[in-house]
C-alpha positions in Angstrom: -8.1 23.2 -2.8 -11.0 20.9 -1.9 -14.1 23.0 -1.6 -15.9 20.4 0.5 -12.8 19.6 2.6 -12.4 23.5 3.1 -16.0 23.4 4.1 -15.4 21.1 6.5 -12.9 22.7 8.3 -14.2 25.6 9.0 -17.7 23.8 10.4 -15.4 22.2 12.8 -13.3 25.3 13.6 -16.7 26.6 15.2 -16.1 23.4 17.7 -12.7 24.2 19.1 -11.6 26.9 20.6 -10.2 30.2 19.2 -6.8 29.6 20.3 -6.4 25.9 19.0 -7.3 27.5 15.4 -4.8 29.9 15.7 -2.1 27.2 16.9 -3.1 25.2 14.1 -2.9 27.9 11.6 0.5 28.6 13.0 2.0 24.8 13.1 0.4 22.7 10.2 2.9 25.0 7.6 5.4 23.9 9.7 4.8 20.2 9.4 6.8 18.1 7.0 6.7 14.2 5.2 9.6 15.1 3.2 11.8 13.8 6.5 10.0 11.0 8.4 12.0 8.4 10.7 11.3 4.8 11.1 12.3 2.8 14.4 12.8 -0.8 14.3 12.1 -3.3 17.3 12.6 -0.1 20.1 11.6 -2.3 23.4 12.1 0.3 26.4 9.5 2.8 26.2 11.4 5.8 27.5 13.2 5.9 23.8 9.9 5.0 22.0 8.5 8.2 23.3 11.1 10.4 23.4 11.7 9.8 19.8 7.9 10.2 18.9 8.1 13.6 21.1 11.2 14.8 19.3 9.5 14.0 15.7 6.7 16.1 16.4 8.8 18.9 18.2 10.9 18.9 15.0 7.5 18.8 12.3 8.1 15.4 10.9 4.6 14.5 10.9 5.4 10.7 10.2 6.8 7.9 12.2 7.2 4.0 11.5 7.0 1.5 14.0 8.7 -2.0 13.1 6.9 -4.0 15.6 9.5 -7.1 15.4 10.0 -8.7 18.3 8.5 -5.9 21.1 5.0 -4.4 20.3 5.1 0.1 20.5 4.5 1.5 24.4 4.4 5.4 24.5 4.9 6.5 28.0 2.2 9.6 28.1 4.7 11.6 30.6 7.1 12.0 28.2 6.0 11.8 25.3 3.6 14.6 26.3 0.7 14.1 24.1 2.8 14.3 20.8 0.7 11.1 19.7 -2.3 13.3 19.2 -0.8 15.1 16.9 1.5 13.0 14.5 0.8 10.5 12.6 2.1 6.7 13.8 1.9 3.9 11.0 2.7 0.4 13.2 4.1 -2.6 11.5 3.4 -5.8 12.9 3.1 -8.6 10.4 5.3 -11.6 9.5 7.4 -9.6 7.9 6.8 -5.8 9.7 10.6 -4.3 8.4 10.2 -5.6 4.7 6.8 -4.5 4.7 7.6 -0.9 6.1 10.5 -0.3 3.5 7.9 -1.4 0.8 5.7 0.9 1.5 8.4 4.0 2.5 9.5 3.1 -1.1 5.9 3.4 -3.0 6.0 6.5 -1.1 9.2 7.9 -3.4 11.3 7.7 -0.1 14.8 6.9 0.1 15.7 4.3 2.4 18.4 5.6 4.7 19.8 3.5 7.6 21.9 5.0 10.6 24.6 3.0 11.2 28.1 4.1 12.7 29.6 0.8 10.9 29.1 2.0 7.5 31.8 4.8 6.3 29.1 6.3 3.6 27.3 9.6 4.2 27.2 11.6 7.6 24.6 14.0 8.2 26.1 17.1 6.7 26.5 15.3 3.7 23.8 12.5 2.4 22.0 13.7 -0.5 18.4 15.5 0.2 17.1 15.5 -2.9 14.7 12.7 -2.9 12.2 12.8 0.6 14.3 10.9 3.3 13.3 7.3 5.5 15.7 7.3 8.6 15.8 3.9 10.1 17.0 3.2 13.6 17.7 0.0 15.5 18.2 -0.2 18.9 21.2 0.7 20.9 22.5 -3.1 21.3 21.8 -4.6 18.1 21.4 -1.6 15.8 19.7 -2.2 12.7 18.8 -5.5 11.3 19.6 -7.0 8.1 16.4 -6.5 6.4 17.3 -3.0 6.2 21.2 -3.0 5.9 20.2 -5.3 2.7 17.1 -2.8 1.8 18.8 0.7 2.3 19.7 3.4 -0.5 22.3 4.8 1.8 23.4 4.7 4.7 24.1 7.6 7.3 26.3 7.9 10.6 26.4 10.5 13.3 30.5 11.4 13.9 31.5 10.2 16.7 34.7 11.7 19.0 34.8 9.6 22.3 35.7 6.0 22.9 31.7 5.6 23.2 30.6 3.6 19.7 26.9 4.7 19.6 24.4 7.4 21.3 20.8 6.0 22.8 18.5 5.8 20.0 16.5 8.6 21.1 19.4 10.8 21.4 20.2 9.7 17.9 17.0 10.3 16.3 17.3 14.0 17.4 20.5 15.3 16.1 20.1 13.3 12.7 16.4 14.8 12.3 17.0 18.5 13.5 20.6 18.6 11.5 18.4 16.9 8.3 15.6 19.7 9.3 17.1 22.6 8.9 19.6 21.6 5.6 16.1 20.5 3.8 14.9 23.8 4.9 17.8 26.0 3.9 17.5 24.2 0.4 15.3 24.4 -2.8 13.5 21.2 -1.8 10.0 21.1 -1.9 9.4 20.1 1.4 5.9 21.6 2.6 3.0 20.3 2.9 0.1 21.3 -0.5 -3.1 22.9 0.4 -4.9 20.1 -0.2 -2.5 18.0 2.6 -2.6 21.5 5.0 -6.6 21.2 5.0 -6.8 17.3 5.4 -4.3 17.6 8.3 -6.1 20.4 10.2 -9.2 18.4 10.0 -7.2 15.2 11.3 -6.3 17.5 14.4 -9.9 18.7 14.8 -11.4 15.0 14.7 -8.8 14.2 17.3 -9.5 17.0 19.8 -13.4 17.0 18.9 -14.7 14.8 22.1 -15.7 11.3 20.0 -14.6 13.4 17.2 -14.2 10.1 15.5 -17.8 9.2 15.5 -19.0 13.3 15.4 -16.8 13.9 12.3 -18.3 11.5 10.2 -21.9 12.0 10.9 -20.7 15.8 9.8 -19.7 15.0 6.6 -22.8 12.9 6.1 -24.6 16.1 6.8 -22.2 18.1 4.5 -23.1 16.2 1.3 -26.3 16.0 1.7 -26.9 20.2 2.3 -24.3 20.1 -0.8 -26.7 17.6 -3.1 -29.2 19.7 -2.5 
């Protein structure tokens, strides 16, 4: 583990209080990349943070934003302050769905579109063996090209009404919890290092921290200097 990074932590455990260390303690081990979701062009804002409150519920501490056409809106009543505690990477540039498969790819991900028009994998069955990118589109369009031309595989929820899709949100959380718990009943390394534990703790502390994101840094200054000495 990081010596200085442990260091860290525990000068900014003495900031919070008692009980967020011991919720902390409790939750990062929890928290998992292995899984992470990306939503494409999700314009109403009642599904944008409904699906960012069910990733962090569920411990997937990533989520994508494809910024297309609509720019990301988190309504704070529902999503209930999961924002603070997962990590959002927003797309937004020319090209925001090729660039957020480029870089779920550097990552090792597998691309992995839902899409009841494709008779591939369902849940139950698509391979977890390789960390997993779930792309959604929204409810009317679905997913766009870009990623139906991009995608490793591609996944669908079974359907048993006349009904041809779910709302996005409802989507998002029976494909991630059903995804959850096979990746945890498996041999799959799916937690989180030591190293990636620490650095996320100190992430939550700098967020909780009032101005944490100016205190924090003027901490570490102080840090490396006591440990030049």
């Amino acid at each position: 583990m990081d010596e200085f990074n442990k260091k860290l932590l525990e000068t900014l455990y003495g900031m919070i209080t008692p009980s967020k260390v011991e919720m902390f303690e409790r939750l990062a081990p929890q928290k998992t990349n292995y899984l992470t979701v990306a939503m494409e062009n999700i314009y109403q804002e009642h599904n944008a943070s409904a699906v960012m409150r069910t990733c962090e519920s569920l411990g997937i501490q990533s989520l994508h934003v494809i910024e297309k056409d609509w720019k990301y809106q988190a309504q704070r009543d529902i999503a209930r302050g999961a924002g603070r505690w997962i990590d959002t990477f927003n797309y937004s540039d020319a090209t925001p769905t090729l660039s957020c498969i480029e870089q779920l790819k550097a990552d090792g991900y597998q691309i992995v579109a839902t899409t009841p028009h494709k008779d591939d994998f369902t849940i139950d069955t698509l391979p977890i063996d390789q960390p997993i990118a779930l792309f959604f589109g929204t409810e009317g369009e679905g997913i766009s090209q870009d990623i139906i031309s991009n995608a490793d595989r591609f996944v669908k929820i079974p359907m048993h009404g006349f009904t041809e899709s779910l709302n996005v949100s409802v989507s998002v959380a029976i494909a991630a919890y059903t995804l959850r718990k096979r990746i945890e009943q498996s041999n799959v390394n799916w937690q989180l290092s030591e190293d990636e534990l620490t650095a996320l703790k100190i992430k939550w502390c700098t967020r909780i921290i009032p101005h944490g994101h100016k205190v924090v840094p003027e901490i570490i200054k102080r840090l490396k200097i006591e440990q030049n000495q």
